[in-house]
NURO-106234 format. One line per field, with one value per residue: residue number from 1; residue in one letter; x, y, z of N, C-alpha, C in turn. Coordinates in pm, whole numbers, plus 32768, in hexadecimal, padded with zeros to 4 digits. Each point is the difference from the previous one (the first is absolute). Layout:
// residues N
nr: (NUM / ...)
rest: (A / ...)
nc1: (X / ...)
nc2: (Y / ...)
nc3: (Z / ...)
cac1: (X / ...)
cac2: (Y / ...)
cac3: (Z / ...)
cc1: (X / ...)
cc2: (Y / ...)
cc3: (Z / ...)
***
This chain:
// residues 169
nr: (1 / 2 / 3 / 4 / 5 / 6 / 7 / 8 / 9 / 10 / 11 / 12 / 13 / 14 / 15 / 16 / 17 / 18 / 19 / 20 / 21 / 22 / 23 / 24 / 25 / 26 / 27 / 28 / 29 / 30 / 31 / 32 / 33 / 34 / 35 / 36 / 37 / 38 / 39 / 40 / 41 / 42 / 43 / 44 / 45 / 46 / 47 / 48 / 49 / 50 / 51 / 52 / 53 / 54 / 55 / 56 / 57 / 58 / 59 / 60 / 61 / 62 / 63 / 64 / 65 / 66 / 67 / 68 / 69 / 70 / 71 / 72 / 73 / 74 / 75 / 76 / 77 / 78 / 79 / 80 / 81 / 82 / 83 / 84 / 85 / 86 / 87 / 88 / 89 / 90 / 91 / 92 / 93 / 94 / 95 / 96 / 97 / 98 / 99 / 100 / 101 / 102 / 103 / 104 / 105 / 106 / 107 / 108 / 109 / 110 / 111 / 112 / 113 / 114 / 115 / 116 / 117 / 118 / 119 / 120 / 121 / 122 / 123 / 124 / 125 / 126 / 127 / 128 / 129 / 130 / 131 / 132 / 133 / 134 / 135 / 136 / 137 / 138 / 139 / 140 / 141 / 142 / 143 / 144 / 145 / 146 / 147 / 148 / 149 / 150 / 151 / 152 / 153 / 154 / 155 / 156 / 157 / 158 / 159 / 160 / 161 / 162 / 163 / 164 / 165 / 166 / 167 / 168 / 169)
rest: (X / X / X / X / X / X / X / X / X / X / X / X / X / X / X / X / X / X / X / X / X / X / X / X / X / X / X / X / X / X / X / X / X / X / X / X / X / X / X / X / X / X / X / X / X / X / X / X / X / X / X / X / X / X / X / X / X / X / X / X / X / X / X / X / X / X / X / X / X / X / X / X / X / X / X / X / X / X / X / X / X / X / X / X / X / X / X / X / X / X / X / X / X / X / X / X / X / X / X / X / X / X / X / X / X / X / X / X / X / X / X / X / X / X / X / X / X / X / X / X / X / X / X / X / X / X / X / X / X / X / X / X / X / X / X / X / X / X / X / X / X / X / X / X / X / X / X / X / X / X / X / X / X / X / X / X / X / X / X / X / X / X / X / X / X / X / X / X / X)
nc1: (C3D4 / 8053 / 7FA3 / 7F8A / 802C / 803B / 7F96 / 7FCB / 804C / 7FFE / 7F6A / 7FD5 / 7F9B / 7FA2 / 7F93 / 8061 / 8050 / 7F69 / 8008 / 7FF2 / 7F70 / 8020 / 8069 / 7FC6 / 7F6D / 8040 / 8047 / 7F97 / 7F9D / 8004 / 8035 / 7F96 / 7FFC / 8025 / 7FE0 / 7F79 / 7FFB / 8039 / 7F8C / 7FD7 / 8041 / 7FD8 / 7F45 / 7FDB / 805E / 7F9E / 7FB5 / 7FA4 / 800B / 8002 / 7FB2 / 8049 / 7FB1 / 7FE1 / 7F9C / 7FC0 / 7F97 / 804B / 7F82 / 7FB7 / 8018 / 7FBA / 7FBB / 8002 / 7FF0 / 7FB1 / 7FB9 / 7FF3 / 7FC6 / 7F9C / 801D / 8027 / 8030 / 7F72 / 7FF7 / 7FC3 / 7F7A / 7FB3 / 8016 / 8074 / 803C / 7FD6 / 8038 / 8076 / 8011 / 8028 / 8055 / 7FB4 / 8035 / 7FAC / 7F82 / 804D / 8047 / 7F8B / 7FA5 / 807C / 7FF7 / 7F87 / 8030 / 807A / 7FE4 / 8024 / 8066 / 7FA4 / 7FEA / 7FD9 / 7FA8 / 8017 / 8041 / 7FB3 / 7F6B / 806C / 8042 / 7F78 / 7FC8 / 8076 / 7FD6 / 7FAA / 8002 / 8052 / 7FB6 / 7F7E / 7FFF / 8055 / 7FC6 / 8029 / 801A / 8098 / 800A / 8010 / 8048 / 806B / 7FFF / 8016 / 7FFB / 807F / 7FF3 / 8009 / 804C / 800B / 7F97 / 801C / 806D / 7FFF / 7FA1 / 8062 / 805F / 7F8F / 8020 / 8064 / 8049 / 8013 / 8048 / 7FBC / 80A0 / 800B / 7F5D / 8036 / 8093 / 7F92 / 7FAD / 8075 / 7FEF / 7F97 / 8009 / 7FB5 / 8059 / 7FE8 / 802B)
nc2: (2340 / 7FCB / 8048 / 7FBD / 7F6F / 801D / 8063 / 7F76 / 7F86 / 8045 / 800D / 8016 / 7FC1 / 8045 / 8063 / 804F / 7FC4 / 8030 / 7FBD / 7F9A / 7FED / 8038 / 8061 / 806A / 7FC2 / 7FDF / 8072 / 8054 / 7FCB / 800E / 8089 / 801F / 7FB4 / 8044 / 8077 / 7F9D / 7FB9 / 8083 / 802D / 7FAB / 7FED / 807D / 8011 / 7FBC / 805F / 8031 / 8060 / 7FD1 / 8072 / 7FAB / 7FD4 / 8036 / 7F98 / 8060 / 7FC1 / 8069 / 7FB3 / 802B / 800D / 8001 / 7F68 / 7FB7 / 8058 / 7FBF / 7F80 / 8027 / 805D / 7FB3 / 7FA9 / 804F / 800B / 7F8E / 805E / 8015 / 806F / 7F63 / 7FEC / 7FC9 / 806D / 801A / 7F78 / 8011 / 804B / 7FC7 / 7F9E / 8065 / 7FC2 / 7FD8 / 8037 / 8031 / 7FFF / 8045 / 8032 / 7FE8 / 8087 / 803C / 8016 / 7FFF / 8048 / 803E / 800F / 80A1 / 8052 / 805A / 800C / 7F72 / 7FFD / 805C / 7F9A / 7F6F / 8063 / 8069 / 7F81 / 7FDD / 80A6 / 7FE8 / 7F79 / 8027 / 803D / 7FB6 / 7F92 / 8003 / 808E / 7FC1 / 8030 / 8072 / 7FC6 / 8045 / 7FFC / 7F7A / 7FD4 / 808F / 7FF5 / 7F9E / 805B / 7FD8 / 8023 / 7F89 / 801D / 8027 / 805D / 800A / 7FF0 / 8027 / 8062 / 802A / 7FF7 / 804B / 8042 / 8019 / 8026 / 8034 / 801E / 8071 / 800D / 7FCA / 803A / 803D / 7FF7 / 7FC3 / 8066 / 8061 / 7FEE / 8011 / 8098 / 7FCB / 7FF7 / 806C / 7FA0)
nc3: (DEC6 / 7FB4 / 7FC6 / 802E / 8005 / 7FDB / 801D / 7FFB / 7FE6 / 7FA8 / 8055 / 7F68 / 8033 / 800B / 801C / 7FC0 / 805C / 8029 / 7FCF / 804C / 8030 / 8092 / 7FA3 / 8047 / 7FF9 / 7F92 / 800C / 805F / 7FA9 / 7FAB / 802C / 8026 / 7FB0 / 7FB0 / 805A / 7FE3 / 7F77 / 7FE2 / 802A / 7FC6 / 7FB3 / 8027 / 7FFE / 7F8C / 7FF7 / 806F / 7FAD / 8017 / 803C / 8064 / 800C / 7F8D / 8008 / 8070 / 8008 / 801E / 803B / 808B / 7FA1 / 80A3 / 8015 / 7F9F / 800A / 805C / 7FC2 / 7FA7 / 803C / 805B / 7FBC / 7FE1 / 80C1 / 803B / 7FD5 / 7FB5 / 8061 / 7FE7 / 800E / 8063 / 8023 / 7FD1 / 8004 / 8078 / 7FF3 / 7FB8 / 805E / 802B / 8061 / 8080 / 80A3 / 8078 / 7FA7 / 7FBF / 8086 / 8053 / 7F7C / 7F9B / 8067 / 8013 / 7FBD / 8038 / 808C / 7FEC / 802C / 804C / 8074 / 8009 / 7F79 / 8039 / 8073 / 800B / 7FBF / 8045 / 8056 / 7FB2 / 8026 / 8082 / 7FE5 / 7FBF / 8032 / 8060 / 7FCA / 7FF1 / 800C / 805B / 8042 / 804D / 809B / 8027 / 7F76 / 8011 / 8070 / 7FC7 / 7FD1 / 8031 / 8032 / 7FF5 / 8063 / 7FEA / 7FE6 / 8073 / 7FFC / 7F78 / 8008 / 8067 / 7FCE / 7FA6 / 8079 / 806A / 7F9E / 7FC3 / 80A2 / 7FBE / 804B / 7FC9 / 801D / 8070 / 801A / 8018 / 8067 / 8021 / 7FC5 / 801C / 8087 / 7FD1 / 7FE3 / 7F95 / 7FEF / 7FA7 / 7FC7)
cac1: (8016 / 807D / 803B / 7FD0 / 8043 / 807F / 7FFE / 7FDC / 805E / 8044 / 7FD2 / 7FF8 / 7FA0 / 7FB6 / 7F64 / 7FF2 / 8011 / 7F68 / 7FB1 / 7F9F / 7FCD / 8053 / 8099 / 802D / 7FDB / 8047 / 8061 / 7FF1 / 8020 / 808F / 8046 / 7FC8 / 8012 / 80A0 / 8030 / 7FD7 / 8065 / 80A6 / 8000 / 7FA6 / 8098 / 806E / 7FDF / 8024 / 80D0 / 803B / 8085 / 7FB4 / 802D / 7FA2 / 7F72 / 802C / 7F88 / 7FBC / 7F89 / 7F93 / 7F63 / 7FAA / 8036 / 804A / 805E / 804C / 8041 / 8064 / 8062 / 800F / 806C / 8090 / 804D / 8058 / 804E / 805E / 8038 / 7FAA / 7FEC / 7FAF / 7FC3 / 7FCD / 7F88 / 7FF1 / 7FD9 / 7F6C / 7FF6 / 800E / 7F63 / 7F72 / 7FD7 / 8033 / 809C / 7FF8 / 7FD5 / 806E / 8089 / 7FA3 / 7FF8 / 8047 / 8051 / 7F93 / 7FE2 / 8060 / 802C / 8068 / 7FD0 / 804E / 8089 / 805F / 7FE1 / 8039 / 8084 / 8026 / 800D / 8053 / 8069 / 7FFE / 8037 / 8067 / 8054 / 7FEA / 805C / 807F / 802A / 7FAB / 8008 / 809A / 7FE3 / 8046 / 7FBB / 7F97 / 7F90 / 7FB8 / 7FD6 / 7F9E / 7FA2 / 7F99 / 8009 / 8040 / 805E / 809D / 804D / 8011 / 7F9A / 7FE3 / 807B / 7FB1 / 7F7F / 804D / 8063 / 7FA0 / 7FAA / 8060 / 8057 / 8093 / 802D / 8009 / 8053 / 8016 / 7FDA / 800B / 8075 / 7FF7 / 7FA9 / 8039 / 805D / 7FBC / 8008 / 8073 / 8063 / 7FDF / 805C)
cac2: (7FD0 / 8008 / 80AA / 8013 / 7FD3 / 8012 / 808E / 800F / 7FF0 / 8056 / 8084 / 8067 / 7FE9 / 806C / 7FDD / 8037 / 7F83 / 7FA8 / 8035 / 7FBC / 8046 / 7F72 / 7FD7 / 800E / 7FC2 / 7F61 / 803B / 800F / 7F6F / 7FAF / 804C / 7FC3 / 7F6D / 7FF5 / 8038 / 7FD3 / 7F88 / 8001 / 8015 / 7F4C / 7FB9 / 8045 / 7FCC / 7F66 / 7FF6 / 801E / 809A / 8078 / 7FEE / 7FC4 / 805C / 8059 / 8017 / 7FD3 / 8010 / 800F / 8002 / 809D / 8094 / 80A7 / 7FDC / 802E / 807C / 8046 / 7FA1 / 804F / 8074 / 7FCA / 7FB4 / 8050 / 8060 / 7FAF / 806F / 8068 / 7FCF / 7FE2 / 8004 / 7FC2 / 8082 / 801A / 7FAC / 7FDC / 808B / 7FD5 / 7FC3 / 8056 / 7FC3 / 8033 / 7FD3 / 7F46 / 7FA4 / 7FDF / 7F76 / 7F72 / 7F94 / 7FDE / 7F60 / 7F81 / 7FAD / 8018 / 7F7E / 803F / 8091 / 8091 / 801D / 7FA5 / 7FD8 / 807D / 7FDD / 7FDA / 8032 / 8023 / 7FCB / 7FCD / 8082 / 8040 / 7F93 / 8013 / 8095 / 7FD8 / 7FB5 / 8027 / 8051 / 7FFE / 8086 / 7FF6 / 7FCC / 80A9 / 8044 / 7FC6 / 8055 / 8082 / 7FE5 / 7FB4 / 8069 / 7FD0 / 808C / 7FE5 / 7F69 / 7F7C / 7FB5 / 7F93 / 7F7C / 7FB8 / 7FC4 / 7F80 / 7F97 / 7F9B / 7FBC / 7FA6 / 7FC2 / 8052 / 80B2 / 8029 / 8025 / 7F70 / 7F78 / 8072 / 7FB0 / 7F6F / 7FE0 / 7FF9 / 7F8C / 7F80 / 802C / 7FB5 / 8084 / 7FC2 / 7FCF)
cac3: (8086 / 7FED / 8048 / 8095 / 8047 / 7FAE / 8035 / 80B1 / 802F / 7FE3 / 8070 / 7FA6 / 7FB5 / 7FF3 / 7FDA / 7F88 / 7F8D / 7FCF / 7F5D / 7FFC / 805E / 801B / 802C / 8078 / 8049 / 7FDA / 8041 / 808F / 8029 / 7FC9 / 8060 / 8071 / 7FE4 / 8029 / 8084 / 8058 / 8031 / 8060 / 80B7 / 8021 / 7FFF / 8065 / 8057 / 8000 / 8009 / 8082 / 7FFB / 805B / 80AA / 8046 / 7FE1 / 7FC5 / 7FB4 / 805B / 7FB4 / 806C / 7FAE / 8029 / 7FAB / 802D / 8032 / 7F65 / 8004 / 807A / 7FCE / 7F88 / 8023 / 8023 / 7F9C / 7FA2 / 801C / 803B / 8041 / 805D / 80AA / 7FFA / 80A9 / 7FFF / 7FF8 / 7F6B / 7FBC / 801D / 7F95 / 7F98 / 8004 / 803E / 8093 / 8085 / 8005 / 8046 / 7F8E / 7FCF / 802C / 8005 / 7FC8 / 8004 / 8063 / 7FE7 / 7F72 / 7FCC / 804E / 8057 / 8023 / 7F96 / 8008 / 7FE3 / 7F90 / 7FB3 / 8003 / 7FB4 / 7F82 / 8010 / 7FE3 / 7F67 / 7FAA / 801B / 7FA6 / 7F81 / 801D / 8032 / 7FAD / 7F70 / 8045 / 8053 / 8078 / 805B / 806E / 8001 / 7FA7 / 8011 / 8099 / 7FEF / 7F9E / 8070 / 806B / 8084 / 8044 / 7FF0 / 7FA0 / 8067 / 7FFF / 7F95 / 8006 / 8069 / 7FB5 / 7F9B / 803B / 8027 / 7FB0 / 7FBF / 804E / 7FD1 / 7FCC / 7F78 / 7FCA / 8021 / 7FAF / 7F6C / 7FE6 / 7FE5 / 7F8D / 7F96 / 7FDE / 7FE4 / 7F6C / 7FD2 / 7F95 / 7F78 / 7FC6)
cc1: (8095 / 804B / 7FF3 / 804A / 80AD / 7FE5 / 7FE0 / 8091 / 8088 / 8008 / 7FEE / 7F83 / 7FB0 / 7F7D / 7FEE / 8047 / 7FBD / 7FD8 / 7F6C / 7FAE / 7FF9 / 807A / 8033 / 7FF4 / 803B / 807E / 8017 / 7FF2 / 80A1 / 8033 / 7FDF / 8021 / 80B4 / 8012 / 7FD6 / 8063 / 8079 / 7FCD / 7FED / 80B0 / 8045 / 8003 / 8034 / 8065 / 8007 / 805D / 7F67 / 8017 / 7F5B / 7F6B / 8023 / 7F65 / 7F8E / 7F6C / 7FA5 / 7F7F / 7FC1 / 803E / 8061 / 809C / 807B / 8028 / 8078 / 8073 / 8059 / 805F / 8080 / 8059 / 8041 / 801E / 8036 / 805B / 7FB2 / 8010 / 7F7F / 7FE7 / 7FA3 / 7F41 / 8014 / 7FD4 / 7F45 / 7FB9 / 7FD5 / 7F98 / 7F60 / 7FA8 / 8040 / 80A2 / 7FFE / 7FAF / 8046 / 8071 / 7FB1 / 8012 / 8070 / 806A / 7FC8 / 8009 / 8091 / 8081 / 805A / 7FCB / 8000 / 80BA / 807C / 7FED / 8036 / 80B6 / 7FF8 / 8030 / 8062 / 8058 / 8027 / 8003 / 8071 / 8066 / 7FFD / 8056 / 806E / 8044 / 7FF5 / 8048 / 8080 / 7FDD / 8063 / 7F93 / 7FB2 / 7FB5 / 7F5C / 7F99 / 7F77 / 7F99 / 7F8E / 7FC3 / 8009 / 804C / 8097 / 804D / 8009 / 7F65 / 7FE9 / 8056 / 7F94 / 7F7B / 802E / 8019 / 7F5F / 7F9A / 8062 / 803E / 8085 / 7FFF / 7FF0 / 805F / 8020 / 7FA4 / 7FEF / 8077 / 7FCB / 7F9D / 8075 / 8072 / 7FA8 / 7FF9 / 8096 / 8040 / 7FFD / 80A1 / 801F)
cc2: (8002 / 8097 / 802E / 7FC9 / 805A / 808F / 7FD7 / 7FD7 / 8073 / 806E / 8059 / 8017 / 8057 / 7FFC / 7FF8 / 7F5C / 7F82 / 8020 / 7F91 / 8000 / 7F50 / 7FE9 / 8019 / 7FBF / 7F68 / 801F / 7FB8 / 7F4E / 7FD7 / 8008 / 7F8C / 7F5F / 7FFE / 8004 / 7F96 / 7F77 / 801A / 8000 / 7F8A / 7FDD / 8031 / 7FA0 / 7F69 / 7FDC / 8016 / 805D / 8072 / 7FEE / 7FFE / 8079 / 804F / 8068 / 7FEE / 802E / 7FD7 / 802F / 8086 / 8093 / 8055 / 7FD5 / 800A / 806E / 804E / 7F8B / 8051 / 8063 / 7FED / 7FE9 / 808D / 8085 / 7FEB / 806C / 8058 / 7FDA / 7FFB / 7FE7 / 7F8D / 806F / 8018 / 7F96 / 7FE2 / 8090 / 7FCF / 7F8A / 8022 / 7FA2 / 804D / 7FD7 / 7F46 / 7FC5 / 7FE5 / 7FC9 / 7F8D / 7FA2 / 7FFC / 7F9C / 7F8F / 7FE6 / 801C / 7F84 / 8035 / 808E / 803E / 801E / 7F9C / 800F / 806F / 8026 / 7FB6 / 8010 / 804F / 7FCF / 7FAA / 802A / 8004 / 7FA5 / 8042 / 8091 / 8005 / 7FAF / 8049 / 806A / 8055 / 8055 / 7FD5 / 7FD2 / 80AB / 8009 / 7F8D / 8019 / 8055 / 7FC9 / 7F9A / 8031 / 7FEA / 8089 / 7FEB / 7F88 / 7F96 / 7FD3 / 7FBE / 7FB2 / 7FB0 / 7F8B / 7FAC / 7F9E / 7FBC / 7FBC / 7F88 / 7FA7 / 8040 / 80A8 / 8005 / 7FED / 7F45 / 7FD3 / 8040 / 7FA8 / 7F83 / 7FE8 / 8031 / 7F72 / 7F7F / 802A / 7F8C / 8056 / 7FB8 / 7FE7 / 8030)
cc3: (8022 / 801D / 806C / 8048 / 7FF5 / 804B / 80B5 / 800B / 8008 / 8061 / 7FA9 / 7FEB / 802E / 7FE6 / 7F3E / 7FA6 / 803E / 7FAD / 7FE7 / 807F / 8041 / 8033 / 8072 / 8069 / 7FE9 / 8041 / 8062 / 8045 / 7FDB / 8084 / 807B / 7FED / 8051 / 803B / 8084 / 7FE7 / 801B / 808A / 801E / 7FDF / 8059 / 809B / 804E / 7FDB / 807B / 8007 / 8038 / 807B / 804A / 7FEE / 7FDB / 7F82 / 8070 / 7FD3 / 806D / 7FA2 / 8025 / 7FDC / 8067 / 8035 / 7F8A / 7FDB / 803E / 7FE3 / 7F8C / 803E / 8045 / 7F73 / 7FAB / 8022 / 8069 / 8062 / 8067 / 8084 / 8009 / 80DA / 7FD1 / 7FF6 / 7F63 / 7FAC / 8009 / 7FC5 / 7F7E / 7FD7 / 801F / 8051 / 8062 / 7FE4 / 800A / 7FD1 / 7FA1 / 7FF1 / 801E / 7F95 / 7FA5 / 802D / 7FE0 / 7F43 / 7FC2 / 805D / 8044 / 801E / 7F4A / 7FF6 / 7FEE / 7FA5 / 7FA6 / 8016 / 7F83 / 7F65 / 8018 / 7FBC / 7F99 / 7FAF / 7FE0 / 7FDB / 7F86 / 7FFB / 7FE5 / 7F71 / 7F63 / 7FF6 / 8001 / 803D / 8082 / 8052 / 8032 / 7FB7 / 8004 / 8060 / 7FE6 / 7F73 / 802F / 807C / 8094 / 802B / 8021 / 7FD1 / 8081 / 8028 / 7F8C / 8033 / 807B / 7FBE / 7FA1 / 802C / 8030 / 7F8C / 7FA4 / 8015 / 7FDF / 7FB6 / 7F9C / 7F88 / 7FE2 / 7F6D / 7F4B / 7FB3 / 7FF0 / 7F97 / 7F90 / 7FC8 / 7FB1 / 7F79 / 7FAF / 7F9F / 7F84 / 7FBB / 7F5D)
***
C-alpha cells in the first residue's frame, strides 16, 4: 500500500504498479477523498467565489453549465448553448433563467471574469492576452465587463490582490 501511495503522490504511478486487483481502484478513491476535502476547506475558508459550484438537477441545463465552464472563451449564443443542451433556443433561456436565476448570457460574463481572476493572477497573463483567450473582441470590451462585474479595472484589481500577497521573509 505504501508503494501505491508513494507512486499516486508522486504522479508516477501507472496501471503496471497495481500489482493487487483493487489498487487502482483504492487509488482513485484515495484521489477522490482528497480532492473533495480540499474543495469542502476551500469552501468553508470563503476562498470559493460566489456559486462558483453551480449545481442544477436538470441534465440538459447541466450540460450547457458544463460547457461554459470548460470553454469559457468559445463564442458561445444562447442557439449554441440550447444546441449543446439539445433544447429549443427559448425553452432553453426559459428554463435556464428559471433554475440558474440569471441569463445565459449574464451567467457566462460571469464565469468569464472568474476565469479571468484566475488568468491575470495564477497565470500573470497580460489583460490583452486575457481578453483574447476569454473571447472578448477587444481588450476595452473585457475592461468594461470586468469593471461591471468587480467594480474596478483589471489592472487596478490585479495591483490590489497583489498587494495582499504577503512577502515571504
Amino acid at each position: 500500500m505504501a508503494m501505491l501511495i508513494e507512486g499516486m503522490l508522486s504522479g508516477q504511478a501507472n496501471a503496471s504498479d497495481f500489482s493487487r486487483a483493487g489498487d487502482s481502484v483504492v487509488c482513485s478513491l484515495i484521489s477522490t477523498t482528497i480532492v473533495s476535502a480540499a474543495i469542502r476547506l476551500w469552501v468553508e475558508l470563503g476562498c470559493a467565489p460566489e456559486r462558483w459550484l453551480h449545481q442544477v438537477s436538470d441534465p440538459f441545463i447541466a450540460r450547457a453549465l458544463d460547457a461554459m465552464h470548460a470553454s469559457p472563451g468559445d463564442a458561445w449564443t444562447v442557439k449554441r448553448l440550447a444546441q449543446v443542451a439539445t433544447m429549443s433556443r427559448s425553452a432553453f433561456a426559459e428554463r435556464f433563467t428559471a433554475l440558474v436565476g440569471q441569463t445565459p448570457a449574464s451567467y457566462l460574463t460571469e464565469v468569464r471574469i472568474e476565469t479571468s481572476k484566475m488568468l491575470l493572477i495564477r497565470d500573470g497573463l497580460s489583460i490583452a492576452e486575457t481578453a483574447h483567450r476569454l473571447g472578448y473582441e477587444s481588450e476595452a470590451g473585457f475592461r468594461r465587463a470586468f469593471r461591471r462585474q468587480t467594480g474596478s479595472a483589471p489592472a487596478l484589481w490585479r495591483g490590489q490582490q497583489r498587494s495582499l500577497v504577503i512577502p515571504a521573509v
